[in-house]
C-alpha positions as CSV (number, residue, x, y, z in Angstrom):
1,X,-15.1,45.6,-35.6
2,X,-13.8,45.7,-39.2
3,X,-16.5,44.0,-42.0
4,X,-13.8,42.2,-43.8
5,X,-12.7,40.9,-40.1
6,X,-16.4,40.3,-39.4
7,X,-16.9,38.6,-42.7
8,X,-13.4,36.3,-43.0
9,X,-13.6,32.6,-42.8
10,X,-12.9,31.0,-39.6
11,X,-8.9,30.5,-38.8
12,X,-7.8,27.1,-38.7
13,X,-6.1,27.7,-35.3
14,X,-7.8,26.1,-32.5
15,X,-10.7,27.7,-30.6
16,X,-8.8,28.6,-27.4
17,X,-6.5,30.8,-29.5
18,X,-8.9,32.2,-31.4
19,X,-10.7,33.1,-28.0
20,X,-8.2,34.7,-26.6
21,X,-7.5,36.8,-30.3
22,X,-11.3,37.8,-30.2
23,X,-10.4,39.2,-26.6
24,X,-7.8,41.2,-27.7
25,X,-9.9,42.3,-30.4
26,X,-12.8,43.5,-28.1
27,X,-10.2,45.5,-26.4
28,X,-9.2,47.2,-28.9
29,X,-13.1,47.7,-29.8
30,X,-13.6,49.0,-26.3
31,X,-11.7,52.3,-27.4
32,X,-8.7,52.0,-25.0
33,X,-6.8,52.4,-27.7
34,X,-8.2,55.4,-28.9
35,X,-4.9,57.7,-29.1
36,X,-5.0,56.0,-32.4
37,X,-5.8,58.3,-35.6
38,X,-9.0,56.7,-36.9
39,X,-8.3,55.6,-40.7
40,X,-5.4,53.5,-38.9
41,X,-8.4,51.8,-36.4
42,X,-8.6,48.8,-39.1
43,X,-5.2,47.8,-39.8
44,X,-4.0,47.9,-35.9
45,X,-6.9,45.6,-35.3
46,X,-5.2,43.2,-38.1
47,X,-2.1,43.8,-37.0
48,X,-3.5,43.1,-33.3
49,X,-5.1,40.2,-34.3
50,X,-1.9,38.8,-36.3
51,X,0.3,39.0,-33.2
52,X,-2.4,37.3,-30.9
53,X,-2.4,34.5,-32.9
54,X,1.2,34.5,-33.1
55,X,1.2,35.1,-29.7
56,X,-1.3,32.5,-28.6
57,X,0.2,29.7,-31.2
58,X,3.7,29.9,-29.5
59,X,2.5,30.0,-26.2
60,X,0.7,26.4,-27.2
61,X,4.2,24.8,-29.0
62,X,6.0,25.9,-26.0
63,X,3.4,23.9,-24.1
64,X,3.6,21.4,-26.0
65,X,7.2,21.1,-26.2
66,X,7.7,21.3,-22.0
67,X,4.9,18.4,-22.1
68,X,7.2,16.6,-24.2
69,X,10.2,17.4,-22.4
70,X,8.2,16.7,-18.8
71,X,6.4,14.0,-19.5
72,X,6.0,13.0,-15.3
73,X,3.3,16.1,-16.0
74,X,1.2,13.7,-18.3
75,X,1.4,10.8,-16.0
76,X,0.9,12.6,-12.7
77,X,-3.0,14.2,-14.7
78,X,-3.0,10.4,-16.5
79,X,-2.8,9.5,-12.4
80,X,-5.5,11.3,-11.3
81,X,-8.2,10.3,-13.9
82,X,-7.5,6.6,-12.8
83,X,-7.8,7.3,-9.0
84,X,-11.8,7.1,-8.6
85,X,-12.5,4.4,-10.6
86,X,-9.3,2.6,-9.0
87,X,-10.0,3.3,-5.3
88,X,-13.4,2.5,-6.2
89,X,-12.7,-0.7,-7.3
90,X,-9.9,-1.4,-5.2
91,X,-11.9,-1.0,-1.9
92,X,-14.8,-3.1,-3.6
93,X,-12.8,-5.9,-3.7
94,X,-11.3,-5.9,-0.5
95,X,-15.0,-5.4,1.3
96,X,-15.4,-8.8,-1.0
97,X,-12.5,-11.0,0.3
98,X,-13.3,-9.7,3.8
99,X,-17.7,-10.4,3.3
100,X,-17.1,-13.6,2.0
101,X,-14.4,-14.6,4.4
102,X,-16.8,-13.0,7.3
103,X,-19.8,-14.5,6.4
104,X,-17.9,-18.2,5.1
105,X,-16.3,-18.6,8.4
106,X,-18.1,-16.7,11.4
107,X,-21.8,-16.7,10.4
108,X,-22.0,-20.1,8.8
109,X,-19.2,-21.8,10.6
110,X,-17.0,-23.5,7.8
111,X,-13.2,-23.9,8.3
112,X,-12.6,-22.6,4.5
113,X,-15.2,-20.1,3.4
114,X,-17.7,-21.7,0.3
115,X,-18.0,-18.0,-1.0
116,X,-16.2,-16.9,-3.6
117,X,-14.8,-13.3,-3.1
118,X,-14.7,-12.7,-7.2
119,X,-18.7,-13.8,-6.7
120,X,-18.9,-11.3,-4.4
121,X,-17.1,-8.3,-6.0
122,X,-19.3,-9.2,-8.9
123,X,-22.6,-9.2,-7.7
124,X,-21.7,-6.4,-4.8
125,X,-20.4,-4.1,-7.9
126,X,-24.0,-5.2,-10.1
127,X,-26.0,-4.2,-7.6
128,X,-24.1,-0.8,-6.9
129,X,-23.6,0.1,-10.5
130,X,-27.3,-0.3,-11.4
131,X,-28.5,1.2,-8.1
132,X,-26.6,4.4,-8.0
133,X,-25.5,6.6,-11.0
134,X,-21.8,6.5,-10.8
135,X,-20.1,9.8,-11.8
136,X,-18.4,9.9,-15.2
137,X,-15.3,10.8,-13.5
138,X,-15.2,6.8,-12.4
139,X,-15.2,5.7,-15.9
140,X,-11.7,5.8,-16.7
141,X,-10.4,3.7,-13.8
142,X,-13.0,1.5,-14.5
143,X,-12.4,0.4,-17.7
144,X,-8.4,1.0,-16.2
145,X,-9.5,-2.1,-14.0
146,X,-11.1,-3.9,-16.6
147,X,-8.3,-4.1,-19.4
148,X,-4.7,-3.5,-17.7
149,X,-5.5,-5.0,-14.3
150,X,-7.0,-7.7,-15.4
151,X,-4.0,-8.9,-17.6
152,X,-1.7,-8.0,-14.4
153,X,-3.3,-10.5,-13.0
154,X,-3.4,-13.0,-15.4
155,X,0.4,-12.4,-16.4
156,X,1.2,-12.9,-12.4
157,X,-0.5,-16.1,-12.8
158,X,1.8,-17.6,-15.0
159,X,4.3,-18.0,-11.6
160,X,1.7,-21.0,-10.6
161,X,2.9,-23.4,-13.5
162,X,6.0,-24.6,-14.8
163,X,6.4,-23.7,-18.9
164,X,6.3,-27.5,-19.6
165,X,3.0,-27.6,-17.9
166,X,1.7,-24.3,-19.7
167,X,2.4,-25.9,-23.0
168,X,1.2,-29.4,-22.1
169,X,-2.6,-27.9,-20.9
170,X,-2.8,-25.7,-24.1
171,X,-2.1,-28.5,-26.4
172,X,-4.9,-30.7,-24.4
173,X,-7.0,-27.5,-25.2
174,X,-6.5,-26.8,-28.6
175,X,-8.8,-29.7,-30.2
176,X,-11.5,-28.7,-28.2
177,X,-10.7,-25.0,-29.2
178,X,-11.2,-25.0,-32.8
179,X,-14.3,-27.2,-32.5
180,X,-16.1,-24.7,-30.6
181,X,-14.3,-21.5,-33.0
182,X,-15.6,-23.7,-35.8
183,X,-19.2,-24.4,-34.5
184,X,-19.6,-20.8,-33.1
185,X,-18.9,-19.2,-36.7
186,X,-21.2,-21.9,-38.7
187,X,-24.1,-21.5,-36.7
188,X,-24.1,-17.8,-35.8
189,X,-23.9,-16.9,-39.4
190,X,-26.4,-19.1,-40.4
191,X,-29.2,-17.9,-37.7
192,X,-28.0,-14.6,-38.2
193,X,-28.7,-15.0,-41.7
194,X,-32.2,-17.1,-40.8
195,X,-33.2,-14.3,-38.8
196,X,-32.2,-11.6,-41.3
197,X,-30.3,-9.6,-39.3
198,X,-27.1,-7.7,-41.3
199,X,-24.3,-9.7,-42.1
200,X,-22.3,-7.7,-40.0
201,X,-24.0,-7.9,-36.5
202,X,-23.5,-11.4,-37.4
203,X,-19.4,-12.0,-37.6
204,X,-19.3,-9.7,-34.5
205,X,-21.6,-11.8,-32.3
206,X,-19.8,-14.8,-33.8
207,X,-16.1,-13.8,-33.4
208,X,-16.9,-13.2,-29.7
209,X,-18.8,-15.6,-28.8
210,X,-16.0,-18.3,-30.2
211,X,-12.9,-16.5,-29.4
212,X,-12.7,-13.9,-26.9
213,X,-15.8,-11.3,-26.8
214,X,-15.5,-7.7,-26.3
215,X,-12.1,-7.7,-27.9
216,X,-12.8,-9.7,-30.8
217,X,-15.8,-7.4,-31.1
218,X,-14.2,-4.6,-30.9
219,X,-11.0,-5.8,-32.9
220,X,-13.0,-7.2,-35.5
221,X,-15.3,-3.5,-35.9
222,X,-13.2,-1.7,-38.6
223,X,-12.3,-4.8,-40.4
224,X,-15.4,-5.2,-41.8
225,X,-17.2,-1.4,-41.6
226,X,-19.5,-2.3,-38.4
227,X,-21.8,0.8,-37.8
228,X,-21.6,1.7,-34.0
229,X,-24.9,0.6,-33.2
230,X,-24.0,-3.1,-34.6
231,X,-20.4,-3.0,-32.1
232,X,-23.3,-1.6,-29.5
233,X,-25.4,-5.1,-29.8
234,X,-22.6,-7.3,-30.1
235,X,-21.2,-6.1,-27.2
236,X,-24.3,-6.4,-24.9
237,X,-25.2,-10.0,-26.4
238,X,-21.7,-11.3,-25.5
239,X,-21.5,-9.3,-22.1
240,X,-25.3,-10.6,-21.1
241,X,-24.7,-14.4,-21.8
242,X,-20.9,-14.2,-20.6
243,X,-21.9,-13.3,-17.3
244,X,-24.7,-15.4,-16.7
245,X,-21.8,-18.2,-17.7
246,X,-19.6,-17.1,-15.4
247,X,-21.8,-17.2,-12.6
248,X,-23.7,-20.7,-13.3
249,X,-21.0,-22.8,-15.4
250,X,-18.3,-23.5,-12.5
251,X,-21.7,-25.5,-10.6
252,X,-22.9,-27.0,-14.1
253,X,-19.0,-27.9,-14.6
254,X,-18.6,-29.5,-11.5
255,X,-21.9,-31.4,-11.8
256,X,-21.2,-32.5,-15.2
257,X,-17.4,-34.0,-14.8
258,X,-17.9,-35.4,-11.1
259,X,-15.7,-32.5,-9.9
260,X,-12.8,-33.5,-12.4
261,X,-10.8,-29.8,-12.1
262,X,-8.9,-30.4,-15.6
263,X,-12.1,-31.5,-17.7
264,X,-14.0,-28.5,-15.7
265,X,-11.6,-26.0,-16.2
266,X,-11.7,-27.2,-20.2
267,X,-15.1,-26.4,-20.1
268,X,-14.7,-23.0,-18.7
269,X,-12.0,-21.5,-20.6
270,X,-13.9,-22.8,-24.0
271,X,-17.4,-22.0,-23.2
272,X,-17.7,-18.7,-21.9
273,X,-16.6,-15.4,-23.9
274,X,-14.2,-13.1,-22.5
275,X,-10.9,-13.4,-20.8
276,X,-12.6,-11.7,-17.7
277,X,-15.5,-13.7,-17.3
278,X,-13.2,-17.2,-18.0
279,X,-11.3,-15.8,-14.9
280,X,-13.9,-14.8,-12.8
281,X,-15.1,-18.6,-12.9
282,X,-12.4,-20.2,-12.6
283,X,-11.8,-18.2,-9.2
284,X,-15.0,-19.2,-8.4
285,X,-14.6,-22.8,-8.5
286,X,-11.2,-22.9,-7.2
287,X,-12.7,-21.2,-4.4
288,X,-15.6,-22.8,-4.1
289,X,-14.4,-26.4,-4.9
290,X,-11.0,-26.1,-3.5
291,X,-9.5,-27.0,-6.6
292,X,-7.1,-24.4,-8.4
293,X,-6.2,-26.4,-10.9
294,X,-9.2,-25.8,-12.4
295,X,-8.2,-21.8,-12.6
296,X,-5.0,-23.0,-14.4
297,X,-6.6,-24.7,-17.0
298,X,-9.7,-22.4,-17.8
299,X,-6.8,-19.4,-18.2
300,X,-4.8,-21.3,-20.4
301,X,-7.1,-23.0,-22.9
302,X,-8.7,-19.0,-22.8
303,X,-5.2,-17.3,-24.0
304,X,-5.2,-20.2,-26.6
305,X,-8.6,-19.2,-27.7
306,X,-7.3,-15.6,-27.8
307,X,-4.2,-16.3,-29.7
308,X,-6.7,-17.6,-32.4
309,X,-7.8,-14.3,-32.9
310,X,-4.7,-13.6,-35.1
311,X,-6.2,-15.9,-37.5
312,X,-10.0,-15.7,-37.4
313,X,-10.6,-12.0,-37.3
314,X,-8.6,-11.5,-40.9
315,X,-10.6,-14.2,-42.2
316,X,-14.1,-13.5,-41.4
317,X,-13.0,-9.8,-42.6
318,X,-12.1,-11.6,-46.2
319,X,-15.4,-13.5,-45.9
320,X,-17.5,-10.3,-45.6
321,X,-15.7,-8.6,-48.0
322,X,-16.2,-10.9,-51.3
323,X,-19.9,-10.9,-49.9
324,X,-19.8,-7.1,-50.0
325,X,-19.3,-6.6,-53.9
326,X,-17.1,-3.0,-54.9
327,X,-16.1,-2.9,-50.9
328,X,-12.5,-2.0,-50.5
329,X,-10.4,-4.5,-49.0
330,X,-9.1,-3.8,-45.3
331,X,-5.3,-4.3,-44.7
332,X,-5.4,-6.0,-41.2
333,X,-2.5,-6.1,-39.3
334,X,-1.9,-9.5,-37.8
335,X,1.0,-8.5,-34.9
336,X,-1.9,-6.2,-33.8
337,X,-4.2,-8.9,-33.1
338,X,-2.2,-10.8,-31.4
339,X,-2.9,-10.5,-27.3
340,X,1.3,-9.8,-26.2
341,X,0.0,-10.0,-22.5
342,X,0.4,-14.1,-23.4
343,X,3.8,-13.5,-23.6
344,X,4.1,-11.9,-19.9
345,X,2.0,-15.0,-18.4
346,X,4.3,-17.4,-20.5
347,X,7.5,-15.2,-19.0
348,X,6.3,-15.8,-15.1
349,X,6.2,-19.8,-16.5
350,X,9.7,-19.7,-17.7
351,X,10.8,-17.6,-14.8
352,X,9.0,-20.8,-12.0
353,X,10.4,-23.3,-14.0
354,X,14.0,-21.8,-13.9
355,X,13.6,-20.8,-10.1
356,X,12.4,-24.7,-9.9
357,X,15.0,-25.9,-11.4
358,X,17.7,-24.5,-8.9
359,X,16.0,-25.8,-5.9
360,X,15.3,-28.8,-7.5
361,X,19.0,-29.4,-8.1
362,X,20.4,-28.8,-4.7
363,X,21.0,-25.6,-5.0
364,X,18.8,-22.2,-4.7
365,X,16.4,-20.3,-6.9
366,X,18.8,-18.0,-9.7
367,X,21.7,-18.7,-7.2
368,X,20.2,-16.2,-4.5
369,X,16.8,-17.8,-2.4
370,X,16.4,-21.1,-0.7
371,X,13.5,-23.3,-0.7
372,X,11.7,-21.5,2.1
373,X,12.1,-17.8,0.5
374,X,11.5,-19.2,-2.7
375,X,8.1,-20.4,-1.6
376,X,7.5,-17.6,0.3
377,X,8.3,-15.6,-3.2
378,X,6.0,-16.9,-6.2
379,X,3.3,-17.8,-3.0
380,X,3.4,-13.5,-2.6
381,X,2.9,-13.0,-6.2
382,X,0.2,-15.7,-6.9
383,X,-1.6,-14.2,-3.8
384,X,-1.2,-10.4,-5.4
385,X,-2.1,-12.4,-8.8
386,X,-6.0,-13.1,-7.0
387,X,-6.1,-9.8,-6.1
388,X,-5.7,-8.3,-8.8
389,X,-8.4,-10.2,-10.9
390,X,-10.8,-9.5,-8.0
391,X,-10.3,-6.0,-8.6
392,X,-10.6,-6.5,-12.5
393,X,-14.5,-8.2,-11.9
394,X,-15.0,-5.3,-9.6
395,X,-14.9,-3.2,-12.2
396,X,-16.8,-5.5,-14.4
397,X,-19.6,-5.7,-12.0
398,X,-19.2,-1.8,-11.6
399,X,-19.7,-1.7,-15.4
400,X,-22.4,-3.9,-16.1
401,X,-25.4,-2.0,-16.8
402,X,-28.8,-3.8,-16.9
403,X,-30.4,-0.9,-18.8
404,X,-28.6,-2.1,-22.0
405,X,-31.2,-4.9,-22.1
406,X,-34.2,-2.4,-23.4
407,X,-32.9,-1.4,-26.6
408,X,-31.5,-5.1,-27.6
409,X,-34.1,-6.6,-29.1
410,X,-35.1,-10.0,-29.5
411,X,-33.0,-11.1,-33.0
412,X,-29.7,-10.2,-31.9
413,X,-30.8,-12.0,-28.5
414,X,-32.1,-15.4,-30.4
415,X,-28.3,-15.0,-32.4
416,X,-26.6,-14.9,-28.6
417,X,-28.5,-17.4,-27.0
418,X,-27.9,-19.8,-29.7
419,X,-24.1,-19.1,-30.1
420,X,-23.7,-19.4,-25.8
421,X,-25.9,-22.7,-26.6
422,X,-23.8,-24.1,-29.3
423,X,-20.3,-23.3,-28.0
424,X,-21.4,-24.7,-24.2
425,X,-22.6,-27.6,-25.9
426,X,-19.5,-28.5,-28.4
427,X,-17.3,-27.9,-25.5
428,X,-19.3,-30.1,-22.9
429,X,-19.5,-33.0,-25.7
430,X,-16.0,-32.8,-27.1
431,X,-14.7,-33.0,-23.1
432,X,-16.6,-35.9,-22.1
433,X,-15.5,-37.8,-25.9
434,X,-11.9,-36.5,-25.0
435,X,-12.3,-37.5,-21.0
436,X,-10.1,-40.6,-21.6
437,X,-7.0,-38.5,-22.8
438,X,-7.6,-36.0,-19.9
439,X,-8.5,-37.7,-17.1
């Protein structure tokens, strides 16, 4: 091969183009081409070299350009990449519904079954996920589950309440929401600063302990210049506490109110973290206590905790930032914050209460389904709604890894445990002041 060749700086094109120019080159190393007088030897390797590039880069834009032009190509890879972590999660929860419908009914004899299927999902996929080292090839429709099934779900929900009612539950919320926002942000700053711990691990424990977790974590990350390792402990503090909340607050709820669903599901929707883990519980109870109101109320006091976000993440990023002298300031886009899934869940409202409407008058649901088909309609896509949450905490409990608990370390633990304390607490106080306007 050629010195200067040898000796030139890398080519910016990618690496699988440059592979297959090196290719060429050995060939023309190899003396195959060796009908070629020898002071030419250099420049036809150049010239070889040239074209495979050329070669090589117009081979990739035309690539390109049919992926553009086929996009169904994308998808049907995109497709594939889901499917294991889907199926996966898919046949975990129905093995759920049918355990805790099995064991509910046959083996302990109860007309209704007292377990919850979302309990089930959780604790089956826990067990499973910790037990046996899931493939990488599962992640993807995992965390597929996790974020885009989940708000399925909770945007299919929306066809269980009329607008009027949506509104009318959220405005009973928000009091009791900005308390705990309030009370989570004072107090986890302040131990967090007790326990000298950085500033920044700090607002990201705080933001999602008060409003909602992982995504507040995660959304709240490059606002204020969190190092990984920081987003790493935030996340495992809220995800720790969160679930031990899902799985014990729907009993503590229904202990604590005398089994009033709308003060219980208060309590739910403002005291535990994320969006998941609010409707994980308030499946449980409904389940358990046989009282779905108590699901309608935790989700909707939790999307008014989320819309919050909007406003709490840009200002705990000014916060840091005048703390953080000479730190450029973050432009922080407020649309972006904003969870739009709300607006599917408030849609499904609009759509029962319009469909309500017709029946209600006489007449049928948008001019085209009785009473009976009607019922038979939003019934089918509450049902699908329950579905597919189960298969959302499937994947949660899929996900949850207990070996994240060795490298947290006791501070950032102490600044959890005392955020889930605080929130729980302002929420469970506030309730019982507010019980008279509730009730």
């Amino acid at each position: 091969m050629c010195d200067h060749i040898r000796s030139a700086p890398a080519s910016p094109v990618i690496p699988w183009i440059q592979g297959e120019a090196r290719r060429i080159e050995v060939l023309i190393s190899s003396q195959r081409y060796t009908a070629l007088p020898s002071p030419y030897d250099c420049q036809t390797r150049n010239l070889f070299r040239t074209h495979s590039y050329i070669l090589m880069s117009n081979l990739l834009i035309n690539t390109k350009s049919m992926q553009r032009n086929n996009p169904f190509q994308l998808n049907i890879t995109f497709l594939f990449q889901l499917l294991p972590g889907l199926l996966a999660t898919a046949l975990l929860a129905w093995l759920s519904i049918w355990l805790s419908e099995f064991v509910g009914t046959a083996l302990m004899g109860f007309k209704k079954s007292p377990i919850s299927a979302v309990m089930m999902a959780i604790i089956l996929g826990m067990l499973i996920g910790n037990l046996v080292s899931l493939p990488p090839m599962f992640k993807p429709g995992l965390t597929f589950a996790m974020k885009k099934v989940l708000r399925l779900g909770i945007i299919l929900l929306g066809i269980r309440l009329s607008v009027f009612s949506v509104f009318k539950l959220g405005a009973l919320g928000v009091p009791i929401v900005l308390l705990c926002i309030v009370g989570a942000l004072l107090l986890t700053t302040s131990l967090n600063r007790w326990l000298k711990l950085p500033e920044r691990i700090g607002i990201l424990i705080a933001v999602g302990t008060s409003i909602c977790g992982v995504t507040a974590i995660v959304a709240a990350a490059p606002a204020i210049d969190a190092e990984d390792e920081e987003v790493a402990y935030g996340v495992a503090v809220i995800t720790i506490f969160g679930l031990v909340a899902m799985l014990t607050y729907p009993y503590i709820a229904h202990y604590m109110f005398n089994g009033d669903a709308m003060m219980s599901g208060l309590f739910l929707g403002t005291a535990i973290h994320e969006t998941a883990q609010v409707a994980g519980a308030g499946l449980v109870y409904a389940d358990i206590f046989s009282q779905p109101l108590a699901l309608d109320v935790a989700t909707i006091t939790k999307l008014v905790r989320n819309v919050f976000m909007a406003a709490v993440i840009p200002l705990m990023a000014l916060y840091y930032t005048r703390k953080a002298a000479g730190e450029e300031k973050k432009d922080i886009s407020f649309t972006k914050l904003f969870p739009t899934f709300i607006l599917g869940f408030l849609g499904f409202a609009i759509i029962r209460s319009i469909g309500d409407a017709g029946v209600d008058a006489g007449g049928y649901a948008f001019g085209l389904w009785d009473a009976g088909i009607w019922e038979n309609i939003h019934s089918f896509i509450k049902d699908w709604a329950v579905n597919f949450m189960v298969i959302a905490l499937a994947g949660v409990g899929l996900s949850t890894n207990f070996k994240i608990l060795k490298g947290l370390g006791i501070k950032p633990f102490v600044v959890g445990l005392g955020a889930a304390l605080v929130v729980g607490m302002i929420s469970l106080v506030a309730i019982l002041v507010m019980g008279m306007f509730i009730g």
